[in-house]
C-alpha positions as a Markdown table, in Angstrom:
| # | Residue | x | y | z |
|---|---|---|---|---|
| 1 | Unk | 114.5 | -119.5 | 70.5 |
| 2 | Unk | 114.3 | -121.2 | 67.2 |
| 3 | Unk | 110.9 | -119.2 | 66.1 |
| 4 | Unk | 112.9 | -116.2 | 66.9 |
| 5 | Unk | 115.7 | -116.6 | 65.2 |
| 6 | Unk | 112.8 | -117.6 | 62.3 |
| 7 | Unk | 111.3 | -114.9 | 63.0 |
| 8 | Unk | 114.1 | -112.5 | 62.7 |
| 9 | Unk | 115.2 | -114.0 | 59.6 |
| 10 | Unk | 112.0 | -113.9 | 57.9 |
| 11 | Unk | 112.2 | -109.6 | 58.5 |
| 12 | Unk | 115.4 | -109.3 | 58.1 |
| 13 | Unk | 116.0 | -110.7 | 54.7 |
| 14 | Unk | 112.9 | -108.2 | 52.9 |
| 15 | Unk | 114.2 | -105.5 | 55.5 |
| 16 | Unk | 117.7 | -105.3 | 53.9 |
| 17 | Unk | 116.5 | -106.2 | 50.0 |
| 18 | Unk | 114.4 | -103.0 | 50.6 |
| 19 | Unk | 116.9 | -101.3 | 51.4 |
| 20 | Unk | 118.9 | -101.9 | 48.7 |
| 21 | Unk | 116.2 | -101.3 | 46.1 |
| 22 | Unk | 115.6 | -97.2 | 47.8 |
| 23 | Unk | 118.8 | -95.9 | 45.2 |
| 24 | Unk | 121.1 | -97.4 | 42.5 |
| 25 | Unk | 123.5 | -94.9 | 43.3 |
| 26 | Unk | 126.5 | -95.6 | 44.7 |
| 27 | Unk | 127.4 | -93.5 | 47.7 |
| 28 | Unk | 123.7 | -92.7 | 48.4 |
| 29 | Unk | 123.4 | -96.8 | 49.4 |
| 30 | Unk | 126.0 | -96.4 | 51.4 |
| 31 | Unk | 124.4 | -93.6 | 53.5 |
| 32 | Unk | 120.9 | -95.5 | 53.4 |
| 33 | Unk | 122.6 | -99.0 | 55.0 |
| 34 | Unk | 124.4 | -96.0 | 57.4 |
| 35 | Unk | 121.1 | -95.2 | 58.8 |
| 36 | Unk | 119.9 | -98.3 | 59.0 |
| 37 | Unk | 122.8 | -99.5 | 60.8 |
| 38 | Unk | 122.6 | -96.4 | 63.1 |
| 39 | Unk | 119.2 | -97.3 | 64.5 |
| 40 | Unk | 120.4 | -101.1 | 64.8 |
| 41 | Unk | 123.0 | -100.0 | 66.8 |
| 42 | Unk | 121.3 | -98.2 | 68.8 |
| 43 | Unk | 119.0 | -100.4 | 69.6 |
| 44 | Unk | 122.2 | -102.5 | 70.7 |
| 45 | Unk | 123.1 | -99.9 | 73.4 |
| 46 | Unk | 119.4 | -100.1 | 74.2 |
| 47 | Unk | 119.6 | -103.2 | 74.8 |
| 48 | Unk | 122.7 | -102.9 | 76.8 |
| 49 | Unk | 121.4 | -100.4 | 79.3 |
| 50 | Unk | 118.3 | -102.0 | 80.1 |
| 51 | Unk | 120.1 | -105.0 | 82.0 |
| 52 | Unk | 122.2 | -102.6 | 83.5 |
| 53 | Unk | 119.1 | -100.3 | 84.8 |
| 54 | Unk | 117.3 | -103.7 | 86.0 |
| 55 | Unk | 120.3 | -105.3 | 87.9 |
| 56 | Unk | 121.0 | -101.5 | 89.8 |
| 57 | Unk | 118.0 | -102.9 | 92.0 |
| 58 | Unk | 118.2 | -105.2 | 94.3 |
| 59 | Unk | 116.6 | -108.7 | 94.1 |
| 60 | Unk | 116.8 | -108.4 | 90.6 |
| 61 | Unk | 117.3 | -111.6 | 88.0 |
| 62 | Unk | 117.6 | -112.5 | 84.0 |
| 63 | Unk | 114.1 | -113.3 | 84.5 |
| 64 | Unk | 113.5 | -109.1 | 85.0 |
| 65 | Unk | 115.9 | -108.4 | 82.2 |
| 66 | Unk | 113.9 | -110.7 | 79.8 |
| 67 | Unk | 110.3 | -109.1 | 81.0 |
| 68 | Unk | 112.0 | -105.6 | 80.3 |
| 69 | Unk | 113.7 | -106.2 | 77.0 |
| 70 | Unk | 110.1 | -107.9 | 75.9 |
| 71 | Unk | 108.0 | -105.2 | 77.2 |
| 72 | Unk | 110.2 | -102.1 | 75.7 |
| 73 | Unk | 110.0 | -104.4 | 72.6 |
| 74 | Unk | 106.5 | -105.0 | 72.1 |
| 75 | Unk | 106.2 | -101.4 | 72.5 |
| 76 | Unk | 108.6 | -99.9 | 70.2 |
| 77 | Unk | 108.3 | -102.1 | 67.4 |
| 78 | Unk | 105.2 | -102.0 | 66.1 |
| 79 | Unk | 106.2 | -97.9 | 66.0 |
| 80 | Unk | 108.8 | -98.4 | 64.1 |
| 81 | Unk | 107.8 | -100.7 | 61.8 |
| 82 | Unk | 104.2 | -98.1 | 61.1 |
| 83 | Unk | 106.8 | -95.6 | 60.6 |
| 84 | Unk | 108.6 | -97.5 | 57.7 |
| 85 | Unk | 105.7 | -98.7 | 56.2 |
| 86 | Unk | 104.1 | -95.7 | 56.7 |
| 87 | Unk | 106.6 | -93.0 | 54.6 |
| 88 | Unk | 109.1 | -95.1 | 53.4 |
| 89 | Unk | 107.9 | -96.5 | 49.7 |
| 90 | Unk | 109.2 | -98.9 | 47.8 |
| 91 | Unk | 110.3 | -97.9 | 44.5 |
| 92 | Unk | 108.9 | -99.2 | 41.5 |
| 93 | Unk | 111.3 | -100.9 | 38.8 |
| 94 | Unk | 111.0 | -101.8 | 35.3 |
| 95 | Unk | 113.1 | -105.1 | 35.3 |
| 96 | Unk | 110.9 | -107.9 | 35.6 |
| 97 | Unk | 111.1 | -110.4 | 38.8 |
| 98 | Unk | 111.7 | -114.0 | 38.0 |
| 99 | Unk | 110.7 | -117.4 | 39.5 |
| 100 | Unk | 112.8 | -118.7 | 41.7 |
| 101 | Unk | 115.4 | -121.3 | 40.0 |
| 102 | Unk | 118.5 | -122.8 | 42.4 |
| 103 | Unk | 120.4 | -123.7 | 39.3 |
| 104 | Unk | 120.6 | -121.0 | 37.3 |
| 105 | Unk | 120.9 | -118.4 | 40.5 |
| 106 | Unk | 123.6 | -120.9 | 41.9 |
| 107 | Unk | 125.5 | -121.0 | 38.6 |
| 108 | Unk | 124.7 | -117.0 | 38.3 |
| 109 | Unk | 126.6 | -116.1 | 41.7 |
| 110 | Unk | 129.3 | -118.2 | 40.9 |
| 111 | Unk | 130.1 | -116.0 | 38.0 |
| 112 | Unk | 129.6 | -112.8 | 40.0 |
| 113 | Unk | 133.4 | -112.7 | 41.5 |
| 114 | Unk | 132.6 | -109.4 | 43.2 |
| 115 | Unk | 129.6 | -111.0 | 45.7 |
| 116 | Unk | 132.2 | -113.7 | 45.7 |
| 117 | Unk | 134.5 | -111.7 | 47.4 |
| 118 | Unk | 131.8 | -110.3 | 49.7 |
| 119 | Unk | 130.7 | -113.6 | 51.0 |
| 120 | Unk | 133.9 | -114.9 | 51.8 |
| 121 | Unk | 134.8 | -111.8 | 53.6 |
| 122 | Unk | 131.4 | -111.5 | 55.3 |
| 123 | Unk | 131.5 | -115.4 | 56.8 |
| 124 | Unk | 135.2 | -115.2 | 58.0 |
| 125 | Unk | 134.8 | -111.8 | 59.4 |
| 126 | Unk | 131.3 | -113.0 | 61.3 |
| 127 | Unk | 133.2 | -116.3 | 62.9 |
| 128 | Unk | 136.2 | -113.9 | 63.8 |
| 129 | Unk | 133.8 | -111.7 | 65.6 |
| 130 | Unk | 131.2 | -114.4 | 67.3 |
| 131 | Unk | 134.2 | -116.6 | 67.7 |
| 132 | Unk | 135.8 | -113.9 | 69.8 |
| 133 | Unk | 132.6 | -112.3 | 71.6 |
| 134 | Unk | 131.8 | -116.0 | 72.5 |
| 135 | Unk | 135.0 | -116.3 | 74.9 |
| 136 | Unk | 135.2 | -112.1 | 75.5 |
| 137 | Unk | 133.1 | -112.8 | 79.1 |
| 138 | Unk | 135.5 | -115.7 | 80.6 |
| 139 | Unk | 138.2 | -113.9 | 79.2 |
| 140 | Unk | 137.7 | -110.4 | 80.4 |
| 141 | Unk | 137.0 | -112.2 | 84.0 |
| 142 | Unk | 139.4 | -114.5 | 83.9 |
| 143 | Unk | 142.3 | -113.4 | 82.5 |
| 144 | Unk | 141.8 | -109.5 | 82.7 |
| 145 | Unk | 139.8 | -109.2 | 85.5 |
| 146 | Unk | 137.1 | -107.1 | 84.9 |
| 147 | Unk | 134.3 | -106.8 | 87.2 |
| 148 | Unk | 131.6 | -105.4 | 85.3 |
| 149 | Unk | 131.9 | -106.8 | 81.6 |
| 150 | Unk | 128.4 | -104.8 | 81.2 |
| 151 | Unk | 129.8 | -101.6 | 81.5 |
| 152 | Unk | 132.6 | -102.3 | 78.6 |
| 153 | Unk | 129.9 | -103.5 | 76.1 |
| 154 | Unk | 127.8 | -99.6 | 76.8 |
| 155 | Unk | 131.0 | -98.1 | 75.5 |
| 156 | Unk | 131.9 | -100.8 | 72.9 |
| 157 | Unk | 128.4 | -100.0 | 71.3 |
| 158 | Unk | 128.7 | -96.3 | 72.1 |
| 159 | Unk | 131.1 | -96.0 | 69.9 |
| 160 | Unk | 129.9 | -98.2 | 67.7 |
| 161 | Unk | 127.1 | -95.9 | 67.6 |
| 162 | Unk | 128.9 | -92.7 | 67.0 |
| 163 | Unk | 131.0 | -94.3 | 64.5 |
| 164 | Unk | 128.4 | -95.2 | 62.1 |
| 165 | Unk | 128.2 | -91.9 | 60.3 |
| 166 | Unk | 131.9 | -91.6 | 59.7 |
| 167 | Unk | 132.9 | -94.9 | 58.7 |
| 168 | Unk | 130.0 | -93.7 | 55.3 |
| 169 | Unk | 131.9 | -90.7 | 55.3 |
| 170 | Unk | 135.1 | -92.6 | 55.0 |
| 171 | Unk | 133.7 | -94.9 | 52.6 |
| 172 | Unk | 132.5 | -91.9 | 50.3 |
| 173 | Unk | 136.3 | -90.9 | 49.9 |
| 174 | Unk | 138.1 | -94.2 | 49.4 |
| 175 | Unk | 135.6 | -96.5 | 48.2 |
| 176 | Unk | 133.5 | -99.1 | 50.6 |
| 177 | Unk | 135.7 | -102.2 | 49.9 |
| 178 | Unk | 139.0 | -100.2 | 51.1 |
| 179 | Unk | 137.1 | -99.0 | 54.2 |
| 180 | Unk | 136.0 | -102.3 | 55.1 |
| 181 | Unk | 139.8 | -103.5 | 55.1 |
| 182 | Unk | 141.2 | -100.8 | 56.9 |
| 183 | Unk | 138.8 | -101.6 | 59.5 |
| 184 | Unk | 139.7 | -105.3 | 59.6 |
| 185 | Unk | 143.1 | -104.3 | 60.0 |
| 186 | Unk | 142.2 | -102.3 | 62.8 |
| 187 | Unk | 140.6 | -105.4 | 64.0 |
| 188 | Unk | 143.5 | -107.6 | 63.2 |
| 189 | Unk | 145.6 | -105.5 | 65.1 |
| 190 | Unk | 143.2 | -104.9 | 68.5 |
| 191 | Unk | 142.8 | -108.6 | 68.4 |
| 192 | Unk | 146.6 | -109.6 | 68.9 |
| 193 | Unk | 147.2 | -106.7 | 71.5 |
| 194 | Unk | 144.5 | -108.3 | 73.7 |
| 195 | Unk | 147.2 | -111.2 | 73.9 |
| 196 | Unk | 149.7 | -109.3 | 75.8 |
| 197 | Unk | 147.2 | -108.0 | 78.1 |
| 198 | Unk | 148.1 | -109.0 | 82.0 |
| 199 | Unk | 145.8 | -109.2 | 85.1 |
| 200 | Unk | 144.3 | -105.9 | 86.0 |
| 201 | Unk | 144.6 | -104.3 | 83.0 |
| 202 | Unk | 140.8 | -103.4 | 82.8 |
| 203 | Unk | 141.9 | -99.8 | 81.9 |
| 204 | Unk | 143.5 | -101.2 | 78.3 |
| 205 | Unk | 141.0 | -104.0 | 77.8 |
| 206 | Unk | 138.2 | -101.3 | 77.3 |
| 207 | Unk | 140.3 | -99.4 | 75.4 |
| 208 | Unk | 141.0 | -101.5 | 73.2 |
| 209 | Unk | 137.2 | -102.9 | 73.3 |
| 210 | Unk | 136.4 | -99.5 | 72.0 |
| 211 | Unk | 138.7 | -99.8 | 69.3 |
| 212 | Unk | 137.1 | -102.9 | 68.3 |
| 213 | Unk | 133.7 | -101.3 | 68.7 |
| 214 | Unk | 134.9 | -98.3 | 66.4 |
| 215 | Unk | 135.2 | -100.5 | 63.6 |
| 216 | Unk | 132.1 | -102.4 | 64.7 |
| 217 | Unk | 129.8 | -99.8 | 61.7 |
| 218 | Unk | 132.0 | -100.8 | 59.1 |
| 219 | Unk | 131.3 | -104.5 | 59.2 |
| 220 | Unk | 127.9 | -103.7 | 60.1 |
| 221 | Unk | 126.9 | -101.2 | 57.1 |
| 222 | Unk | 130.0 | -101.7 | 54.3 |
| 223 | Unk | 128.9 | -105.4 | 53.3 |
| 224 | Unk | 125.3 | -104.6 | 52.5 |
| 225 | Unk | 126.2 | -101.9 | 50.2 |
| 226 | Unk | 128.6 | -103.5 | 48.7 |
| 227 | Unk | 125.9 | -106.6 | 48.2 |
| 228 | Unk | 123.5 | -104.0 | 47.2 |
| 229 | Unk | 126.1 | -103.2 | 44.2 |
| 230 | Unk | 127.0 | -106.8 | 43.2 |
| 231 | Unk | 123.1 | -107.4 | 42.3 |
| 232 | Unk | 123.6 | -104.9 | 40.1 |
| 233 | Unk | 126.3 | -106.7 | 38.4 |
| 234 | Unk | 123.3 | -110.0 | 38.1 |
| 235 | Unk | 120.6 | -107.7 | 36.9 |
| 236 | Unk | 122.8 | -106.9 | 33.9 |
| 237 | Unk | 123.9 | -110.1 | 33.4 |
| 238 | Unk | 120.1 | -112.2 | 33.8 |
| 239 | Unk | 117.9 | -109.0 | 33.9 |
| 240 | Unk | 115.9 | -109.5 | 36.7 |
| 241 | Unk | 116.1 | -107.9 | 39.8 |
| 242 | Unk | 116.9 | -110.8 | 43.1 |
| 243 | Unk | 118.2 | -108.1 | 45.8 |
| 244 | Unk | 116.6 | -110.0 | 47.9 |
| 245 | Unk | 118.3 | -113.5 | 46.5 |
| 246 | Unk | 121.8 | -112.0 | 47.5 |
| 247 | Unk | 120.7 | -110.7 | 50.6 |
| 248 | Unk | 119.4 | -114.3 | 51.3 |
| 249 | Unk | 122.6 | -115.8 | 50.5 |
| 250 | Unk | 124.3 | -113.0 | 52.7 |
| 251 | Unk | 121.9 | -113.8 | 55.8 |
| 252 | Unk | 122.7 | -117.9 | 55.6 |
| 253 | Unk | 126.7 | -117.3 | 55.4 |
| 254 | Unk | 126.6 | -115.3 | 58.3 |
| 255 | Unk | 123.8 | -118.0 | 60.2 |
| 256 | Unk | 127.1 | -120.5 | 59.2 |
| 257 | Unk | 129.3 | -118.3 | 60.7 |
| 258 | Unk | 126.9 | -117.3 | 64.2 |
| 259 | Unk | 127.0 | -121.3 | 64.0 |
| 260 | Unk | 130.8 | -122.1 | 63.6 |
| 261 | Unk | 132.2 | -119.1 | 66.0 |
| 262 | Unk | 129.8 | -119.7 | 68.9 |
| 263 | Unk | 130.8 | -124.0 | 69.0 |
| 264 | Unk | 133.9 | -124.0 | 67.7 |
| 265 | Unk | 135.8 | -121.7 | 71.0 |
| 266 | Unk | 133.5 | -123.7 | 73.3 |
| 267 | Unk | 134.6 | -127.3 | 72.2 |
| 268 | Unk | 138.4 | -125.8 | 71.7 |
| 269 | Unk | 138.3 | -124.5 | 75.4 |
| 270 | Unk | 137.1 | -127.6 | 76.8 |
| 271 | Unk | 139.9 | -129.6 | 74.5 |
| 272 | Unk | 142.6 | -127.7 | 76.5 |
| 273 | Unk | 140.7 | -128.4 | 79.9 |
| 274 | Unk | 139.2 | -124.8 | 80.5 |
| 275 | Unk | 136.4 | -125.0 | 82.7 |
| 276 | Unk | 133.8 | -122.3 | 82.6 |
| 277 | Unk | 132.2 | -122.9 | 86.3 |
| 278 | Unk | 135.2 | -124.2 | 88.3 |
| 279 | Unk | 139.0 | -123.2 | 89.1 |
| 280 | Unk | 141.3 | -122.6 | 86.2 |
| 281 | Unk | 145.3 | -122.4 | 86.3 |
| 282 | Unk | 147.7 | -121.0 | 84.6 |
| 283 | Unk | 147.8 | -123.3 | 81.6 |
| 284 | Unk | 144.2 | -123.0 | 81.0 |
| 285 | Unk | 144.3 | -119.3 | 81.3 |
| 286 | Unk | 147.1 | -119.1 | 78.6 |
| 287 | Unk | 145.6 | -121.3 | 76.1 |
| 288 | Unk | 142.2 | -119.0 | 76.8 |
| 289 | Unk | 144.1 | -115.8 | 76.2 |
| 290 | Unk | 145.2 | -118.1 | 72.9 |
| 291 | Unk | 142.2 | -118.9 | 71.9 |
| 292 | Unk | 140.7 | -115.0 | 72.4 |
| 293 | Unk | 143.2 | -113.6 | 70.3 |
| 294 | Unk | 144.9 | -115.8 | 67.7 |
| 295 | Unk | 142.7 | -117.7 | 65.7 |
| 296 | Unk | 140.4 | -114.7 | 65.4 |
| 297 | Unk | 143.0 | -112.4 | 63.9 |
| 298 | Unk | 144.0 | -115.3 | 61.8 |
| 299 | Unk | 140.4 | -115.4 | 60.3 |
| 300 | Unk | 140.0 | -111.6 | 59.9 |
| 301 | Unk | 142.9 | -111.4 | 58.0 |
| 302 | Unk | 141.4 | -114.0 | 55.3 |
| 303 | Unk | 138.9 | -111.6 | 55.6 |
| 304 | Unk | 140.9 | -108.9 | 54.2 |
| 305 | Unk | 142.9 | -111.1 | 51.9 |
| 306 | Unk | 139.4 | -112.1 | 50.4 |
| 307 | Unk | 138.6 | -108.2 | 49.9 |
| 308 | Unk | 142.0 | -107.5 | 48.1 |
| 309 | Unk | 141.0 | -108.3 | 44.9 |
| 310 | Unk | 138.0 | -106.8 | 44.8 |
| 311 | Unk | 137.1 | -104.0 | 41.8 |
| 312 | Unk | 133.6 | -103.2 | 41.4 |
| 313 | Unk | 134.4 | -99.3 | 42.5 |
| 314 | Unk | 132.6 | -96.7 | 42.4 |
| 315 | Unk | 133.7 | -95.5 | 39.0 |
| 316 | Unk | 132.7 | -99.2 | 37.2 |
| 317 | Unk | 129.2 | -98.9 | 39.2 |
| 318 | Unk | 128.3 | -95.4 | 37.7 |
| 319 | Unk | 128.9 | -97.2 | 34.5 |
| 320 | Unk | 127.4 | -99.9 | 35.2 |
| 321 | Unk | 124.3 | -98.5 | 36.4 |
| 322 | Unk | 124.1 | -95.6 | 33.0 |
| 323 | Unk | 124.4 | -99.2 | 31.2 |
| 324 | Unk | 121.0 | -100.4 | 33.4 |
| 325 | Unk | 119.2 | -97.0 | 32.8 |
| 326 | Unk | 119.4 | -97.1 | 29.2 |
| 327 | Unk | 118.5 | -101.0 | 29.0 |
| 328 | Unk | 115.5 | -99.9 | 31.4 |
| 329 | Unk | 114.3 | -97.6 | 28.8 |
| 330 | Unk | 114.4 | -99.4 | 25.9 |
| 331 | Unk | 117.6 | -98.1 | 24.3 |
| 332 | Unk | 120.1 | -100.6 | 22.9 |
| 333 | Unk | 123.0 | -100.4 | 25.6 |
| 334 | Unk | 126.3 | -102.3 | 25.4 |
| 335 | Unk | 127.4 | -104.3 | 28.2 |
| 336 | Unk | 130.4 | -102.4 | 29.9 |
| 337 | Unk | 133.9 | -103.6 | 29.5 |
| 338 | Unk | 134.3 | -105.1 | 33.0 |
| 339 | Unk | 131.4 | -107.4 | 32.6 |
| 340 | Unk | 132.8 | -109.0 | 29.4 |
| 341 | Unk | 133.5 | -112.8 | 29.8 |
């Protein structure tokens, strides 16, 4: 597991710098992290259905899910990947890259208050999210009871899925920092109505599982824009170009944050005497539906308190990236208001 999750790092950080470098425009970022986040999520529902397809037979076990999620894998992969690499090229820029120096690029993202904002956001919303996904199955069994937790996860990524494309369009019209909050509020508010769910409720649950998985493309393709846009910000302060820096920085917060909300519920629940395999009363139930709901609206909205301040819109970046064009080309070029100590 831990060469996978190398593994997966090791593509994904290149994956998403390259992603960033495709346009310096604004809104165009935002539909390029869209489709990107489209396919991801798709492969999500993919990955969803084939358990389901597997265990519809009888005799089946994980060990047939795992052969059939690493066949279809080892299949479609290398497909994909020829196709990228194949007819999508990476643009060529005329800021120079730099070595790599911890010190300077430390004391450099300290000073960028917009990726600030990002990161903080990013790593509460991530151990709101794992934090609650980590407790959704012994919740939704337990204290819902739903039979078939599989079938809520297709239509929590379903809509995920479809979601995608309007949460960019959204984010075209009121800028990608105010999309993001409005669906952490969404969030915020999902997450303390699963609290007064009551057994047998299954009916609500996936409702509002769907909710949550509505807002699901925001948090998925609004903070990689919005990093995408704070490099900026670094390349006209340092000229260089470290995409891939931020996304680095990006990727570890949210590591932190897969860390903290998959052992932090676990060593809660057992604290208030949950136990996963045997009997549980009514205390332990309580404190679980607790544990679902509270703290992980609590942490979301830090989230969105982190996001509030916020102001590198679109406006500023159209400045900011005229002020990178004509530094690009030679011309002298004065550093926009905004990014005035």
């Amino acid at each position: 597991m831990s060469l996978v999750y190398l593994g997966y790092t090791t593509l994904q950080l290149p994956y998403n710098a390259w992603g960033a470098e495709l346009s310096p425009d604004y809104h165009v970022r935002t539909r390029i992290t869209a489709s990107a986040k489209f396919f991801d999520t798709t492969g999500l529902v993919i990955a969803t259905i084939i358990p389901a397809v597997v265990l519809s037979k009888a005799g089946s076990s994980a060990g047939d899910i795992m052969d059939a999620l690493s066949l279809f894998f080892l299949f479609s992969l290398p497909i994909c990947a020829a196709i990228a690499f194949t007819f999508v090229p990476e643009p060529e820029h005329h800021v120079a890259n730099s070595k790599f120096e911890p010190g300077k690029v430390i004391t450099l993202m300290a000073g960028n208050k917009s990726f600030a904002l990002v990161t903080v956001a990013v790593f509460a919303a991530t151990v709101a999210e794992v934090f609650r996904q980590t407790v959704t199955v012994f919740f939704a069994t337990q204290v819902i009871g739903v039979e078939n937790i599989g079938t809520v996860y297709v239509f929590y990524f379903a809509v995920a899925l479809a979601m995608i494309p309007v949460w960019g369009w959204i984010a075209g019209r009121m800028q990608k920092h105010r999309a993001l909050i409005v669906a952490l509020l969404i969030i915020f508010a999902s997450n303390i109505g699963m609290f007064f769910l009551q057994y047998g409720q299954t009916t609500m649950f996936t409702i509002l599982a769907m909710i949550k998985g509505a807002c699901y493309g925001a948090l998925a393709l609004l903070p990689g824009a919005m990093i995408a846009d704070c490099a900026d910000v670094d390349t006209a302060h340092s000229g260089e170009r470290r995409q891939g820096l931020f996304f680095a920085v990006n990727a570890m917060v949210q590591k932190l944050g897969f860390a903290l909300g998959q052992g932090v519920p676990l060593i809660l629940l057992s604290l208030v005497g949950f136990d996963a395999a045997g009997q549980n009363g009514p205390d332990e139930l309580f404190w679980l539906s607790v544990l679902y709901s509270i703290p992980t609206a609590l942490i979301v909205l830090l989230a969105i308190l982190a996001l509030l301040p916020y102001s590198l819109t679109a406006e500023r970046h159209t400045e900011l990236r005229a002020y990178l064009g004509l530094r690009e080309s030679g011309e002298d070029a004065e550093l926009p208001d905004f990014l005035k100590p």
